[in-house]
N, C-alpha and C positions, 0 to 999 in steps of 0.2 A: 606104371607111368601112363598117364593120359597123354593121348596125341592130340598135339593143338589142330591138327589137320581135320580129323572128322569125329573125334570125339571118344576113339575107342579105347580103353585101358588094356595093356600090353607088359611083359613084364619088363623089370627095367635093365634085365641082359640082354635083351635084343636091341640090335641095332638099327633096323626098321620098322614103321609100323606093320602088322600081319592082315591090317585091313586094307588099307591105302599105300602103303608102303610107304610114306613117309619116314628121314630121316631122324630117328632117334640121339644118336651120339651126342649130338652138339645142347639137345638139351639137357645130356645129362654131366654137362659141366656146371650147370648152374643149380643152384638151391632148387628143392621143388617149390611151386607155386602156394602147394596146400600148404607146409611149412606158415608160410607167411601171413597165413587168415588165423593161425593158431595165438592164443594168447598166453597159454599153459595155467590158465585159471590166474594171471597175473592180476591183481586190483592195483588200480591207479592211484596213484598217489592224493590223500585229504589235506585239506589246508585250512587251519580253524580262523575264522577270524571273530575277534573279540567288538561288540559295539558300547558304546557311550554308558551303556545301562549295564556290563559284565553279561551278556547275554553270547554264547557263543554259538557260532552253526559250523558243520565239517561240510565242505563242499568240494568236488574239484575243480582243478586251475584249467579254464578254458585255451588259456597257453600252452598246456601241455599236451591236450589234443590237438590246436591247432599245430603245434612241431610236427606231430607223431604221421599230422595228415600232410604234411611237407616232407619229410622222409620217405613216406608210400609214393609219394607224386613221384621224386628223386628217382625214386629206384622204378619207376614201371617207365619214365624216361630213358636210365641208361638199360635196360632189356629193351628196348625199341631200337635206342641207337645202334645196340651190337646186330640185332636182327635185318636192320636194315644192311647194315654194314656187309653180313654176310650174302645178302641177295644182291647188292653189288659186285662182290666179288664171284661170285658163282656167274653172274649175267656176260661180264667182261670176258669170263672164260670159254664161252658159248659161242663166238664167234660167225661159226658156221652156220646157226640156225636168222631165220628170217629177223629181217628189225621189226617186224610186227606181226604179234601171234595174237591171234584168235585163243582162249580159253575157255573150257566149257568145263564150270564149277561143277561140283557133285552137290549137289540139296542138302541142307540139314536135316539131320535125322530128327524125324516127325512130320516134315513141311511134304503136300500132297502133291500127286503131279500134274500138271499144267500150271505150277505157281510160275512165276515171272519174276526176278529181281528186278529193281529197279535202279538200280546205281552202275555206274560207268566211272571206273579208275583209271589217269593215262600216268604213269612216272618216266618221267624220261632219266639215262642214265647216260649219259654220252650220246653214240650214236642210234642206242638204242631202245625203244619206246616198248613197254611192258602195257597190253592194252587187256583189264580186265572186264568183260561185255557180261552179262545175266541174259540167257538165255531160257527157252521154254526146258522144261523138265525133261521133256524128252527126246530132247538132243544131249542130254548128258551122256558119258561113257563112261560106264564101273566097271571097268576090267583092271584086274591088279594086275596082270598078266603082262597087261600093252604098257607097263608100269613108262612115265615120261620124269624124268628131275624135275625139268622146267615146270611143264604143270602141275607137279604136285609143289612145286618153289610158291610160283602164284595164287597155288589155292591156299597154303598156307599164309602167304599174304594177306587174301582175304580177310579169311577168317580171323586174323588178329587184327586187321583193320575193323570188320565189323564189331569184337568184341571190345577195342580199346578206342576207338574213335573220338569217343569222350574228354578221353585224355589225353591223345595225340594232337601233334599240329604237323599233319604233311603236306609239304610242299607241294606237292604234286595233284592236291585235290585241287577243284576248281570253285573257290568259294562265288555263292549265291549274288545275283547284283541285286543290291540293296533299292528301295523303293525312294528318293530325294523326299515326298511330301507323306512320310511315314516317319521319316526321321526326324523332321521339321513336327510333324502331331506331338510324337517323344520329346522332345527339348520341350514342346510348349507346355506341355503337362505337366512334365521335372519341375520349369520353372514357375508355372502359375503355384505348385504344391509348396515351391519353396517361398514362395512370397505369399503365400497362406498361411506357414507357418512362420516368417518372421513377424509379419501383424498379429498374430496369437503372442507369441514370444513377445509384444513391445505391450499391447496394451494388458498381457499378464504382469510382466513387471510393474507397470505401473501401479495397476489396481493393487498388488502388495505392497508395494511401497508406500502407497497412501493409506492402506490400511495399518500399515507399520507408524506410520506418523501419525496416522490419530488415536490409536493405541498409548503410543509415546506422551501425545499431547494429554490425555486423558491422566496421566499418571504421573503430570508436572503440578505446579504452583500453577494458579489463573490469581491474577492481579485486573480486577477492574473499578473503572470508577465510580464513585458514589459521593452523596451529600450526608452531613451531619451534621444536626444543627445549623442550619443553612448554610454552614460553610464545607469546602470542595474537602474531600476525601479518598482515600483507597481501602478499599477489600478487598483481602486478603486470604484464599481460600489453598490448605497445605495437604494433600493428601495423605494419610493414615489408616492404622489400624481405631477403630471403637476403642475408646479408652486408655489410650497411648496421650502422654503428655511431650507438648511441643515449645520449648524454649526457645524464646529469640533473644539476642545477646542486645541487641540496641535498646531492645525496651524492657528488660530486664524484670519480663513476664511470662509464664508457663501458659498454653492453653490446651486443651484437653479435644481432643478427637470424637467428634458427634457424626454418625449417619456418612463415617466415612472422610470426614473433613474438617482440619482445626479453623474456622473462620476468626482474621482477626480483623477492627476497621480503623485505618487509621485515621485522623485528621492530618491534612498537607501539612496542616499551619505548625505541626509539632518540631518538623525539620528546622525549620529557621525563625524559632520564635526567638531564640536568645544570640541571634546574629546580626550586630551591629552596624556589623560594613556593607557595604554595598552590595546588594543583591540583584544575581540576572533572573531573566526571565524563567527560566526551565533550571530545575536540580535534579540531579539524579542522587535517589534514596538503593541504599542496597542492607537487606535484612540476611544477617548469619541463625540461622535453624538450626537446632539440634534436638534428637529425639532421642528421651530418657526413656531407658531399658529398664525393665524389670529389678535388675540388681544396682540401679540407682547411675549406671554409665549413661554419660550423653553422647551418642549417636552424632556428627558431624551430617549434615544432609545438605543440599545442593543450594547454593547462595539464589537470593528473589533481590533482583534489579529492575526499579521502573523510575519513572521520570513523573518531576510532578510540576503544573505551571504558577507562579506564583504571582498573583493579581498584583497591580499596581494600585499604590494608593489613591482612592477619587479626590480630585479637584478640582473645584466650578469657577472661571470667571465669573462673577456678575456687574461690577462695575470697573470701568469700562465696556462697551459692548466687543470691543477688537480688542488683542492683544498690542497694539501699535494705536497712539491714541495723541494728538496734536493738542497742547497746552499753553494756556500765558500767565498763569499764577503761579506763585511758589509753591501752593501747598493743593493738594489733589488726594482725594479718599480713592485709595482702590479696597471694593470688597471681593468677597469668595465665600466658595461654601466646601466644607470638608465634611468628614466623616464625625463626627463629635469623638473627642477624647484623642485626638490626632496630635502629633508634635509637629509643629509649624514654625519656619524660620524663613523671614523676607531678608532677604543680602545681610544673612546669616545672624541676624538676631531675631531669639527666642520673643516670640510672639502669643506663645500657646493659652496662657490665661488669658488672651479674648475671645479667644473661638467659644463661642453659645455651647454649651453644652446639652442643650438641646436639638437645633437646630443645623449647627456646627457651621455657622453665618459667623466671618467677623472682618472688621474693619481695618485699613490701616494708612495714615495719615502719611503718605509721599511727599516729600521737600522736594521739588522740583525745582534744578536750577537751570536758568538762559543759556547752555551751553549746545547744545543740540538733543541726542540722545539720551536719555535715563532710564538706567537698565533696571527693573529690580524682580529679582528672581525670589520664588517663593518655592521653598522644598517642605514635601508633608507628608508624613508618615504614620500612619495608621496601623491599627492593630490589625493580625493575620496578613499583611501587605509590606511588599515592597517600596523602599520609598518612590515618589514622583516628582517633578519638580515642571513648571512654566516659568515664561520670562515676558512680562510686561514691558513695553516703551512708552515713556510719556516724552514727545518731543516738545522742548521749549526752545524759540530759536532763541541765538544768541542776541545779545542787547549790547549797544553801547551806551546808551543811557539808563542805568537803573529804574525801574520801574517795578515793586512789588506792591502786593494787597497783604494786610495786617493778616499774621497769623492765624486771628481768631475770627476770621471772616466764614459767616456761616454758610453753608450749599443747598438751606431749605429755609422758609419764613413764609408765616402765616399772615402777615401784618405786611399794607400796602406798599409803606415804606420801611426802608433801612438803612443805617449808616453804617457807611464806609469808610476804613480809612486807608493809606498809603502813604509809600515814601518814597521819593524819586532822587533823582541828583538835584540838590542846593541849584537855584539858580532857572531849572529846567520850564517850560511853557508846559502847563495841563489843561487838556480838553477833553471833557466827559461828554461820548457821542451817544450815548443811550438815554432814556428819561432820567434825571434827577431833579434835587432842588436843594437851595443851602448850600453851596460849595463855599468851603472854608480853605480859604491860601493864604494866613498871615504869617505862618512859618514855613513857608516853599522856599524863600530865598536864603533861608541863613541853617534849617534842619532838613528840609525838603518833604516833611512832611506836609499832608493838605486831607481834608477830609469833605463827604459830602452826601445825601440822602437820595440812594437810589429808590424810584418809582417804578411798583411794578402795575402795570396795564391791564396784561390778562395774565387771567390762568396758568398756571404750568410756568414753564423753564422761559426765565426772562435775562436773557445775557447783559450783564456790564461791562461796556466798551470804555477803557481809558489809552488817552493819546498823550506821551511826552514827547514834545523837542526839544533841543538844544544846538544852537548852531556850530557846524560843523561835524555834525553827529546824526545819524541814522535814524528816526522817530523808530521809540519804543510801543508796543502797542500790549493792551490787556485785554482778552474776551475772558470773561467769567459769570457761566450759569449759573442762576440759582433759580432751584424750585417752589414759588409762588403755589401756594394752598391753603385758602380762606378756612378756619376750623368748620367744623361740621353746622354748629348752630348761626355761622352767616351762611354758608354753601348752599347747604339743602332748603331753606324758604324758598331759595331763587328758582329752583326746579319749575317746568312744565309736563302736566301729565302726556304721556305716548299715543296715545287713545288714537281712536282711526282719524278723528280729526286734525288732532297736533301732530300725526303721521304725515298725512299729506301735505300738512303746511312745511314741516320739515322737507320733505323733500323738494316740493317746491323751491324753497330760501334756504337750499344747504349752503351757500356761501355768505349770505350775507349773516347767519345765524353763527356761522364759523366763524366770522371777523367781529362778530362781539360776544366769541364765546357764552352763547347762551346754554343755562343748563335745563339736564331734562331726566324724568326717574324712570327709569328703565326694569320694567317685572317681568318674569319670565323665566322660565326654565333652559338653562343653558344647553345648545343641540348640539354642536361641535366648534374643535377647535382649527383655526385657520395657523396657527403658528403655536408655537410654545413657548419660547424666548422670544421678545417678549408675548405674554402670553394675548394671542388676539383669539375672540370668540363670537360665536353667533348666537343671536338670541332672538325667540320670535315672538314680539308682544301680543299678537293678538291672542284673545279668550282662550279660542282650539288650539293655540299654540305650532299654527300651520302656516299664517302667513304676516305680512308686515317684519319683517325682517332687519336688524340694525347688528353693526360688527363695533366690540367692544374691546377696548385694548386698556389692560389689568395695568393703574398707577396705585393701587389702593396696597394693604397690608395683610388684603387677604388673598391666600392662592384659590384659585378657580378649579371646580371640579366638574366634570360634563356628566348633565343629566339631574344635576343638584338645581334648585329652585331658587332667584335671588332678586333682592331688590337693591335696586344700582342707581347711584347720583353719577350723573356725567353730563361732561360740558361737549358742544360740536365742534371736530375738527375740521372734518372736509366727508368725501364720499370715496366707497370702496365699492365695486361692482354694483354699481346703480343703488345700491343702501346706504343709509349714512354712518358716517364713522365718528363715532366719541371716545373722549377720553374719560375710564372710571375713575374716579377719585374717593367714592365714600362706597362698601359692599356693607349689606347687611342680609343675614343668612334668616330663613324659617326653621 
C-alpha cells in the first residue's frame, strides 16, 4: 500500500507508515486507488451509424465518456468528503493542543533543499484554525521518532490538497481577487466573437438561399414577351432533357427539347379571338405541360401562368373636332377613322359596310333633333382587339317653333351659289341673316315651306343663318356651315407667285389680303410640323430653303408628310408668329 503521506509503499498488514508513520488503517477500508486507473483491457462500447448513401462508421458514444468522467468526478468527491470528515473529528478531539499550530511539511521526495513552498492553507473548524505555512527546507524535521498525529494529520492534508486541488472546492482556500478591467476585456472579446460570428451566420444564409433560388429559377418555365408578326406575343421557354417531347394540352401540340429547352411562341391574340363578350383589359393565360417518356407515358410537369394585355380597338374622331359639339340643323355628318375590316355600330346599328376598306374613314349622317342633348355612341371592334366605344353630343337646343333645313342639304359646294330649302311652322315670319338671293315664301303660310339661294363670298366655311318667329313663341334660329371650294381650274389662275417680292408685300397687307382672301402658290419643302390635328406646317419658300417662312394648315385631300417636296394653292388667313398663315386648299406632290 502506498502512503498518501510521503510516498512510500508499505505492506498492507501494517498499520502505520514505516517511514512517516502515517496512519494506515483507515485506508484500508477503501478500494485501492490503483484498482480504479485499471480497465481490465475493457473496450468501450461501438455505435454504428448508418448515412443517406448506406455508408457505415463504428465510432464511440461521446456520452458515455462523458458519464464515465462524472462517475470518477462523484467518487474522488465523496473520498474528500470522508477525509475531510475525519480530520474534523480527529481535530475536535485535540482539544488540549494550541488553536494555532505552526507545521513544518517534509519536501517531496526529489525537491532540493532550500526549495520554498509557496502556498498558505488556513481551515477553520470551530474554534480551531489549522494553519499550514511552507517553510525553508531546512527547518524541516524527519524524525519518525518525535512521531506527532497532528502533523502528520496536516501533512497528509497537504499532500492531498496538492494532489487533488484540481478537483476540489475547499472552502477554506482563499480564492484570488479578480482584476474588474480583465473581466470587462473578457466579456468584450466573447461578445465582439459572438457578433462576428452572427454577421457570418446572417450574410451565410443569405448567400445560399439566393444561390438556392437562382438555381431554382434556372430550372423553372421563363415566360417573356415578344412580337410576331407585328402583333404582341409570349415565349415560352420549358426546360428539358435534348430530345425529350413536351406537350401542352391547350394547344394540343408536342415540341421537342433543343439545347436544353422546348421554346414555344405564342400570339396573345389566340386566347380571345373566338370571344364574343366583353373583354377586360388583362387575361390570365395558364398552359398544362406534360413530358412524354420514353414508353410513350406523359409526365404531368408544373402549370406556366402569365398574364397578357389586350389592346383596345383604335378609334379616331375626325368630324367634329370635340366630342361635345353645338348644332341647328337636323342632319349633321359625324366622321371617324378605324382600323379597316372593323365591325362598327353607332346607337347600335350595324354600320360596318362604310368603313373604307382602305383607309378605314367612314361617314355617318346624325338626325339631330331640337331637344337638347344627342347622344350617339359608336362601338368598334377590330381584329386581335378588344372592343372600344366613345360617345358624341351634338346639342341642338330645343325650338318652339319648328325650323329645319331639307334633308338633302349639302356641307360642301363648289358653285357661288346654292339653294336652300326649309320648312318652318305654317304661318311663321323668316329671315335669312347671312348673304342670299331669291327667297321663295308663297307656301310659308298654308305648308311652311320657303326656299332661297345662299351666297358664298369667300373661301372656306360660309355659315347660313336662318331666323323664324312667331308670335308668342321663342324665335327659332339655324347656323349651318358649309364649305365653299371653287374646283381647281377657277382656284389656281388666281394664285400669286411667293417670291421675295410677293413675300414682303404679303406681309406687309396680311390683313387686308385676308379680307379678300387672296390666293398664293406655295413651293417648298415641308420643315416641320406645328400641330397635327389639324395638320398645320411650316414651309420655307425661299431658293436655300432657309428663310421666308409661311405656316400652312392641311384643308386639301392630301395628308402632309415632313421633309417631302410640294406645291400648294392657298388662300390668306391672317398671321401666326410674324409669318403669314394660309389655308391649303389644292396639294400637288413631285
Amino acid at each position: 500500500m502506498k502512503c498518501p503521506q510521503c510516498g512510500q509503499w508499505n505492506r498492507a498488514s501494517l498499520p502505520r507508515c514505516m517511514k512517516c508513520g502515517f496512519e494506515l488503517d483507515s485506508l484500508q477500508e477503501s478500494e485501492p486507488a490503483w484498482r480504479t486507473t485499471l480497465r481490465d483491457g475493457q473496450k468501450p462500447p461501438e455505435y454504428y451509424r448508418m448515412d443517406d448513401f448506406g455508408q457505415s462508421d463504428a465510432e464511440p458514444d461521446i456520452r458515455d465518456d462523458l458519464a464515465q468522467e462524472m462517475q470518477e468526478l462523484k467518487a474522488r468527491k465523496a473520498e474528500g468528503a470522508r477525509l475531510q470528515r475525519r480530520i474534523r473529528q480527529r481535530a475536535a478531539a485535540r482539544e488540549d493542543k494550541p488553536s494555532s499550530v505552526v507545521i513544518h511539511a517534509q519536501p517531496a521526495s526529489g525537491g532540493g533543499r532550500g526549495e520554498t513552498r509557496d502556498r498558505t492553507v488556513r481551515k477553520t473548524n470551530g474554534s480551531r484554525t489549522l494553519v499550514i505555512q511552507s517553510l525553508p527546507e531546512e527547518e524541516v524535521l524527519d524524525d519518525s521518532r518525535n512521531y506527532d498525529p497532528l502533523w502528520a494529520e496536516a501533512k497528509a492534508y497537504d499532500t492531498y490538497w496538492r494532489t487533488n486541488a484540481h478537483t476540489q472546492d475547499f472552502t477554506g482556500v482563499m480564492p484570488k481577487r479578480r482584476n474588474p478591467r480583465r473581466r470587462l476585456m473578457r466579456f468584450l472579446i466573447i461578445f465582439l466573437f459572438l457578433l462576428l460570428l452572427g454577421i457570418a451566420a446572417y450574410f451565410g444564409y443569405h448567400y445560399f438561399r439566393q444561390k438556392a433560388l437562382e438555381e431554382k429559377e434556372v430550372s423553372r418555365p421563363t415566360v417573356v414577351a415578344s412580337i410576331t408578326d407585328d402583333l404582341t406575343s409570349h415565349t415560352i421557354s420549358i426546360p428539358g432533357t435534348d430530345g425529350t417531347q413536351i406537350y401542352i394540352r391547350e394547344l394540343h401540340s408536342s415540341y421537342v427539347v433543343t439545347d436544353g429547352f422546348a421554346t414555344i411562341t405564342i400570339p396573345d391574340h389566340t386566347w380571345y379571338d373566338n370571344v364574343l363578350d366583353f373583354l377586360q383589359e388583362t387575361m390570365e393565360v395558364t398552359l398544362t405541360p406534360y413530358m412524354k417518356t420514353s414508353t410513350g407515358q406523359q409526365k404531368p410537369m408544373d402549370t406556366i401562368t402569365y398574364s397578357i394585355d389586350i389592346p383596345e380597338s383604335p378609334i379616331t374622331l375626325i368630324s367634329p373636332d370635340s366630342f361635345r359639339t353645338n348644332v341647328s340643323s337636323t342632319m349633321y355628318t359625324l366622321s371617324f377613322e378605324v382600323r379597316p375590316g372593323s365591325l362598327v355600330y353607332v346607337n347600335d346599328v350595324d354600320v360596318s359596310d362604310t368603313v373604307n376598306s382602305e383607309t378605314g374613314v367612314f361617314s355617318y349622317n346624325a338626325t339631330v333633333q331640337p331637344i337638347g342633348d344627342n347622344v350617339f355612341r359608336v362601338r368598334c371592334r377590330s381584329q386581335y382587339c378588344r372592343e372600344s366605344s366613345l360617345d358624341v353630343v351634338l346639342y341642338r337646343e330645343p325650338q318652339e317653333i319648328p325650323l329645319d333645313l331639307a334633308a338633302d342639304t349639302y356641307t360642301s359646294y363648289s358653285a357661288e351659289y346654292m339653294k336652300v330649302s326649309c320648312t318652318t311652322l305654317p304661318g311663321a315670319e323668316i329671315t335669312v341673316e347671312s348673304p342670299y338671293s331669291d327667297l321663295n315664301i308663297t307656301n310659308l303660310d298654308t305648308t311652311g315651306v320657303f326656299s332661297f339661294y345662299a351666297h358664298f363670298d369667300h373661301i372656306g366655311y360660309n355659315t347660313i343663318i336662318i331666323r323664324a318667329q312667331y308670335p308668342g313663341k321663342k324665335d327659332s334660329v339655324i347656323e349651318y356651315p358649309i364649305y365653299y371650294l371653287p374646283p381647281a381650274s377657277t382656284y389656281t389662275p388666281k394664285a400669286w407667285p411667293l417670291n421675295e417680292s410677293g413675300y414682303s408685300e404679303l406681309v406687309s397687307n396680311i390683313a387686308y389680303r385676308a379680307e379678300h382672301t387672296q390666293v398664293y402658290v406655295v413651293i417648298g419643302i415641308l420643315d416641320h410640323f406645328e400641330s397635327e390635328k389639324p395638320q398645320r406646317a411650316v414651309f420655307y419658300t425661299s431658293d436655300d430653303g432657309k428663310s421666308r417662312p409661311v405656316l400652312l394648315e392641311n384643308y386639301t385631300k392630301t395628308t402632309w408628310e415632313q421633309g417631302r417636296f410640294y406645291r400648294i394653292y392657298a388662300d390668306v388667313y391672317s398671321s401666326f408668329d410674324k409669318m403669314p398663315w394660309l389655308y391649303a386648299r389644292y396639294t400637288y406632290t413631285y
